[in-house]
C-alpha positions as a printed NumPy array, in Angstrom:
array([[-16.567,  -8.296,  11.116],
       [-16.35 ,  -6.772,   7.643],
       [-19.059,  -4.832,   6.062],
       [-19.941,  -4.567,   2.247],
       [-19.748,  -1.62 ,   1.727],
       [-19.04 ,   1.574,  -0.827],
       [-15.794,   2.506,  -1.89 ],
       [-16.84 ,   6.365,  -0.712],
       [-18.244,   4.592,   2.536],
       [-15.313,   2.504,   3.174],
       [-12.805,   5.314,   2.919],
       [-15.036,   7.919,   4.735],
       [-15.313,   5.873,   8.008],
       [-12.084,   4.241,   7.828],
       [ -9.394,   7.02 ,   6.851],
       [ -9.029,   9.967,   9.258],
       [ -6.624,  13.126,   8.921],
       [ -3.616,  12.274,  11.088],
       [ -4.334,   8.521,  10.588],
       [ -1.052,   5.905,  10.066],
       [ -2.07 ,   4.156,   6.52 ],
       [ -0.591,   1.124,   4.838],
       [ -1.131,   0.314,   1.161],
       [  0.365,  -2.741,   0.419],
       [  0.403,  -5.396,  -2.688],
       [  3.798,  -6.531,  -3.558],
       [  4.145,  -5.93 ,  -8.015],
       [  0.245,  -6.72 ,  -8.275],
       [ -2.978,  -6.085,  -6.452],
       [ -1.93 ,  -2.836,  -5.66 ],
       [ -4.83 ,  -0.944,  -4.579],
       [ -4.748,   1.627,  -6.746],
       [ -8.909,   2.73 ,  -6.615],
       [ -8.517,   2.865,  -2.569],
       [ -5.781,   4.906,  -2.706],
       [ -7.303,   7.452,  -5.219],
       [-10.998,   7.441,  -2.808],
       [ -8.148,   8.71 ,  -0.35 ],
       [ -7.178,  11.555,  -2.884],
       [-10.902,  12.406,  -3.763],
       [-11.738,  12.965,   0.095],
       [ -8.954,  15.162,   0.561],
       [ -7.519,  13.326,   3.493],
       [ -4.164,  15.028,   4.739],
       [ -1.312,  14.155,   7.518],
       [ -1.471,  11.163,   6.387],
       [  1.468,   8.645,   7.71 ],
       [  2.235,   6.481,   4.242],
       [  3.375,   3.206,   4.93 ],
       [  4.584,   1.017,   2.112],
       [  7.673,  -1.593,   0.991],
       [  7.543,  -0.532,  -2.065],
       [  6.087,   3.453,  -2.755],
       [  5.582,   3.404,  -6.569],
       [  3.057,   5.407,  -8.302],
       [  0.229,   5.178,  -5.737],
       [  2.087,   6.983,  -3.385],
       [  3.521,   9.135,  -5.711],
       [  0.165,  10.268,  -6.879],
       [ -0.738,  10.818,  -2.867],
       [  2.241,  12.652,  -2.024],
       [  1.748,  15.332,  -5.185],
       [ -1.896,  15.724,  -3.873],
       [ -0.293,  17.015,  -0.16 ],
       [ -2.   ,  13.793,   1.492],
       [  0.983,  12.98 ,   3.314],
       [  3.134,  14.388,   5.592],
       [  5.526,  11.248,   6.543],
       [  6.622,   8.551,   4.364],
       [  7.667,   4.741,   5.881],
       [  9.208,   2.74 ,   3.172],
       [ 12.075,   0.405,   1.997],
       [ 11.954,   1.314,  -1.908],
       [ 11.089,   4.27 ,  -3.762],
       [ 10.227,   4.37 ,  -7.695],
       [  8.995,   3.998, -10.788],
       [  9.511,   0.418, -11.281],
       [ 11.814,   0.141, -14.731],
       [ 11.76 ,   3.554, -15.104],
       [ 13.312,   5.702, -12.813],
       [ 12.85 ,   8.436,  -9.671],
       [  9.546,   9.256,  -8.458],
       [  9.229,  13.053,  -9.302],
       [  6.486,  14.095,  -7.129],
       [  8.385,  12.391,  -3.885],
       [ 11.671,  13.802,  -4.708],
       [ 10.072,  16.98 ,  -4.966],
       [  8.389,  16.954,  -2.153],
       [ 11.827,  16.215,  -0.276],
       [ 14.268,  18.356,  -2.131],
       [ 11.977,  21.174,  -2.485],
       [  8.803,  20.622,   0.129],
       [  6.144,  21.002,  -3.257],
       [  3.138,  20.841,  -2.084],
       [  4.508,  20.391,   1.044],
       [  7.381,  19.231,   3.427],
       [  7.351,  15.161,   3.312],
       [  9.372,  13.419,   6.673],
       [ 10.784,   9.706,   6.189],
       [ 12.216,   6.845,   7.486],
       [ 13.872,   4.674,   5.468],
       [ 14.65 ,   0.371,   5.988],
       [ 15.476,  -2.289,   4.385],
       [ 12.722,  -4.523,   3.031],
       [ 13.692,  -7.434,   5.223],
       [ 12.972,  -4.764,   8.073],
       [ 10.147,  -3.676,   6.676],
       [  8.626,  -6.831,   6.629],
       [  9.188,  -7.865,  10.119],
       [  8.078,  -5.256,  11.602],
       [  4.678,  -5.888,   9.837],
       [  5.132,  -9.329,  11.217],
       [  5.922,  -8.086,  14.944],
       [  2.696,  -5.454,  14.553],
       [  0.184,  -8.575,  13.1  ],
       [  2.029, -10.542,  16.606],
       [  1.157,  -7.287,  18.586],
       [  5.107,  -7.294,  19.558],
       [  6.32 ,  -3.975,  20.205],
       [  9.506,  -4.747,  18.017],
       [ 10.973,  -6.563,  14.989],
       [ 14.65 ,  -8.25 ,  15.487],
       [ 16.287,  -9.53 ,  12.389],
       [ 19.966,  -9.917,  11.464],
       [ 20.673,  -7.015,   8.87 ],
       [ 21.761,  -3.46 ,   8.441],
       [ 24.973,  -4.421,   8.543],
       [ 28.038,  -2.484,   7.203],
       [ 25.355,   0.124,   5.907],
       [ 24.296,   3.802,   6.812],
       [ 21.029,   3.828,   7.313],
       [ 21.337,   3.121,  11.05 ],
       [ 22.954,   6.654,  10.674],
       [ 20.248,   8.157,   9.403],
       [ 17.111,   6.903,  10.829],
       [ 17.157,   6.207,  14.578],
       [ 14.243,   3.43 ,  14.626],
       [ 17.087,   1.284,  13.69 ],
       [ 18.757,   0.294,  17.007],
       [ 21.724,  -2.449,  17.883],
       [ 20.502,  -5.028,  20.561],
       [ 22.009,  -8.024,  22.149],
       [ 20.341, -11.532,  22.029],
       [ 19.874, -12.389,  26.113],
       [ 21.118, -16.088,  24.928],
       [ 24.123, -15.693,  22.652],
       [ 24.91 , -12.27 ,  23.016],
       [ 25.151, -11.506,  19.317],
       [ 24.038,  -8.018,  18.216],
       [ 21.337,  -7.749,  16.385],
       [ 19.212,  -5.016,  14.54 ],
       [ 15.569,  -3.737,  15.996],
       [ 13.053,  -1.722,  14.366],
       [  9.661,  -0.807,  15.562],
       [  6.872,  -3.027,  15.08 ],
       [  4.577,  -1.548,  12.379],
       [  0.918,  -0.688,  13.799],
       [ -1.066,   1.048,  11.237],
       [ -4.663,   2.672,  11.973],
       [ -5.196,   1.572,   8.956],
       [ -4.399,  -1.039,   6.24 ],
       [ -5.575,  -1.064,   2.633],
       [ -4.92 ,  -4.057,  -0.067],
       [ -6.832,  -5.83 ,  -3.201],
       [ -7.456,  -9.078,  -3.785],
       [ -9.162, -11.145,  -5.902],
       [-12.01 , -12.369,  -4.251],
       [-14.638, -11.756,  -1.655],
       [-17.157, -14.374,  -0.33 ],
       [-20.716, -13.507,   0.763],
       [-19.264, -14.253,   4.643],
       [-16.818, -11.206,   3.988],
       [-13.892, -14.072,   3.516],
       [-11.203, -12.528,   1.292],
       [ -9.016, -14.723,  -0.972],
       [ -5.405, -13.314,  -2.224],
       [ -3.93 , -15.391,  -4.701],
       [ -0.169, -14.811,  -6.488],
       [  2.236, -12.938,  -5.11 ],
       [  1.301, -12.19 ,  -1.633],
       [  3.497, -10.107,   0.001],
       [  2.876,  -8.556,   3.213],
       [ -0.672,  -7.644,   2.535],
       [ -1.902, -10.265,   5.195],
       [  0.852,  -9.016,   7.926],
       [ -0.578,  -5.468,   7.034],
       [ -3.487,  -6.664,   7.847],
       [ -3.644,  -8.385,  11.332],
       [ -1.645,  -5.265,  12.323],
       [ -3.86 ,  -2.39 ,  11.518],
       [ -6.699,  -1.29 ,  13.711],
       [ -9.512,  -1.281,  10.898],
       [ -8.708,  -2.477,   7.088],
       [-10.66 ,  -1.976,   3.766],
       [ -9.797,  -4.94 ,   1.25 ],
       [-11.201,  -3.991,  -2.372],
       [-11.905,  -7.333,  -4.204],
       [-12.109,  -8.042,  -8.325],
       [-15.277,  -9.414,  -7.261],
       [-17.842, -11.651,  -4.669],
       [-18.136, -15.035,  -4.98 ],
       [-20.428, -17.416,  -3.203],
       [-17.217, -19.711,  -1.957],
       [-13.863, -19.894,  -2.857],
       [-13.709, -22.948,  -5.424],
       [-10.304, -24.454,  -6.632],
       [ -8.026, -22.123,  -4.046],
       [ -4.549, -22.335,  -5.255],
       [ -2.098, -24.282,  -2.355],
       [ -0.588, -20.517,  -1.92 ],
       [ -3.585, -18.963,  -1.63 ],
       [ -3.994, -16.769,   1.213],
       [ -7.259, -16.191,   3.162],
       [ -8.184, -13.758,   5.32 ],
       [-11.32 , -14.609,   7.673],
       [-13.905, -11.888,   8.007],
       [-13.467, -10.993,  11.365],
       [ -9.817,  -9.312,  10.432],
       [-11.772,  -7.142,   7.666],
       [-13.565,  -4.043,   8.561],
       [-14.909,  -3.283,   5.037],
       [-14.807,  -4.767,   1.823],
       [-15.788,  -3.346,  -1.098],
       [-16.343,  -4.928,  -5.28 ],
       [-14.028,  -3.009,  -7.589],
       [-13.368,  -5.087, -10.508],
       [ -9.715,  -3.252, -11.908],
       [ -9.478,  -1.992,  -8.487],
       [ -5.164,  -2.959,  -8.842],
       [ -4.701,  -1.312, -12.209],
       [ -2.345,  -0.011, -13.732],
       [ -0.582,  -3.025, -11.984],
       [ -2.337,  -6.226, -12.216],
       [ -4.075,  -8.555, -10.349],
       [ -3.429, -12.161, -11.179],
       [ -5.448, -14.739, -13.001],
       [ -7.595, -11.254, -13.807],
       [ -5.889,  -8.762, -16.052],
       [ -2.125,  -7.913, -16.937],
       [  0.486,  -5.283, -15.732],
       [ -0.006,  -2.08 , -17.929],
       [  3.656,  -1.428, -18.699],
       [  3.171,   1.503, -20.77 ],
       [  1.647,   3.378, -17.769],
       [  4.254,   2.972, -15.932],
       [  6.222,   4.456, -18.408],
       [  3.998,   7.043, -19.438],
       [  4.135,   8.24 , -15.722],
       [  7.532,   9.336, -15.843],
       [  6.564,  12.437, -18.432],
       [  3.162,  13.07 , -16.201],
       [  4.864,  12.545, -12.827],
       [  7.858,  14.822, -13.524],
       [  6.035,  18.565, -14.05 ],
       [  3.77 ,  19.954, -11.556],
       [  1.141,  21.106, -13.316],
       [  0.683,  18.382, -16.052],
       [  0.463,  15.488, -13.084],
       [ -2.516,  18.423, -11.886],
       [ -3.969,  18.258, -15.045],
       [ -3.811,  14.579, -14.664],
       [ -5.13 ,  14.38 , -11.458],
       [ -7.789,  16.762, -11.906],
       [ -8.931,  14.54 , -15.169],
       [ -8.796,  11.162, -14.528],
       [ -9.046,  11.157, -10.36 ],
       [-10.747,  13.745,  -9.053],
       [-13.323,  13.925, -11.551],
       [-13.89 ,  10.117, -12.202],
       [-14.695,   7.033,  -9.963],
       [-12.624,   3.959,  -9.206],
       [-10.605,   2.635, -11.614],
       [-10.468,   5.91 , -14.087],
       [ -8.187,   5.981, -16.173],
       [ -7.666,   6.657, -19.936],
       [ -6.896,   2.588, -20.176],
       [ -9.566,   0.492, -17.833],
       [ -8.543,  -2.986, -16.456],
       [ -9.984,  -5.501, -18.688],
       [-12.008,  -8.036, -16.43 ],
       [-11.2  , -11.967, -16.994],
       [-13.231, -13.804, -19.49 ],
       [-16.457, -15.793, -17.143]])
């Protein structure tokens, strides 16, 4: 049943050293104020779990909170590499990083097969490509029926999942409108889950035909942090900020100014703090 809770609180009882962690939000509702409560608490061994590792997990890794990384994609979207993840592989700064690669298609399922409590995802893909020759969760199998061969990856079971949405109702109901990615798979898989919300509503009025909602009982905390996705944005609430991405390239790319960053405007602040806040929609 989810709990209202504090951002502090939610992070505190749900996050342990060691613990499997997804962060999920597909281009928006990215939950960027989660992630950095992560940072602040100095969680470490972390295994990172995302389809798309962008500046979040960038920002983790540099901060030696992870020691494995499970992805499909790995940037700066529009701008390039993501310099504190190829550091941490080509030269173990902070510290050595482990990961397994897929395809997003892969990545996906497996979330699927996890939320299904499966203990595999089979698709058709990874074909005439060499990740199968580098990462050995991606195994050949025969359908029983037809006896084509197939891929199969493991299903994905985090401890823990972590997302943003838009809204929360007084229940503990969350409501995830726009692009919605796997943030609901992530969910249903993952043992616990903290969904940070733009804000709590007392029902969800005029829900959008592609909404998605979430009942309480598959939420174990959810806590009000209103920009809670920026610097990516969280729809019908606030815009992308494109020139943070960008920006992050110069700060990402030398160790001690993303530090000096992180020291300023993460470990010293609260959600949300950065030089550029979120701006909340008009009421």
């Amino acid at each position: 049943m989810s709990r209202f809770v504090s951002l502090a609180e939610a992070v505190g009882t749900c996050v342990a050293d060691g613990d499997t962690v997804a962060m999920e939000g597909f281009t928006h509702l990215i939950p960027y104020a989660a992630g950095h409560e992560v940072i602040r608490q100095g969680r470490r061994d972390l295994t990172l779990v995302r389809m798309t590792p962008d500046i979040l997990y960038d920002q983790l890794i540099g901060m030696g909170c992870a020691r494995r990384l499970v992805f499909s994609w790995g940037g700066n979207p529009g701008v390039g590499s993501l310099h504190r993840f190829r550091d941490a592989v080509e030269n173990g700064w902070p510290h050595p990083l482990e990961v397994e690669e897929h395809s997003h298609a892969a990545m996906a399922n497996a979330y699927e097969a996890g939320a299904a409590n499966l203990p595999f995802a089979v698709l058709r893909g990874y074909r005439g490509v060499g990740l199968p020759a580098v990462n050995p969760n991606i195994c050949a199998i025969a359908c029983p029926f037809t006896g084509e061969e197939l891929a199969a990856v493991p299903a994905i079971r985090p401890d823990v999942a972590i997302i943003h949405a838009q809204r929360a109702d007084r229940a503990g109901n969350v409501l995830i409108e726009g692009i919605v990615g796997v943030q609901k798979e992530a969910v249903l898989a993952a043992r616990r889950s903290i969904v940070t919300v733009e804000e709590v509503v007392e029902s969800f009025a005029g829900v959008h035909p592609n909404a998605c909602i979430l009942p309480h009982w598959t939420v174990s905390a959810v806590v009000e942090v209103p920009g809670g996705a920026h610097p990516s944005y969280a729809h019908g609430y606030y815009p992308r900020d494109n020139r943070f991405y960008k920006d992050w390239d110069a700060i990402g790319r030398d160790r001690d100014t993303f530090l000096a960053w992180m020291r300023d405007t993460v470990l010293s602040g609260g959600p949300g703090d950065f030089a550029v806040h979120a701006q909340p929609r008009p009421r």
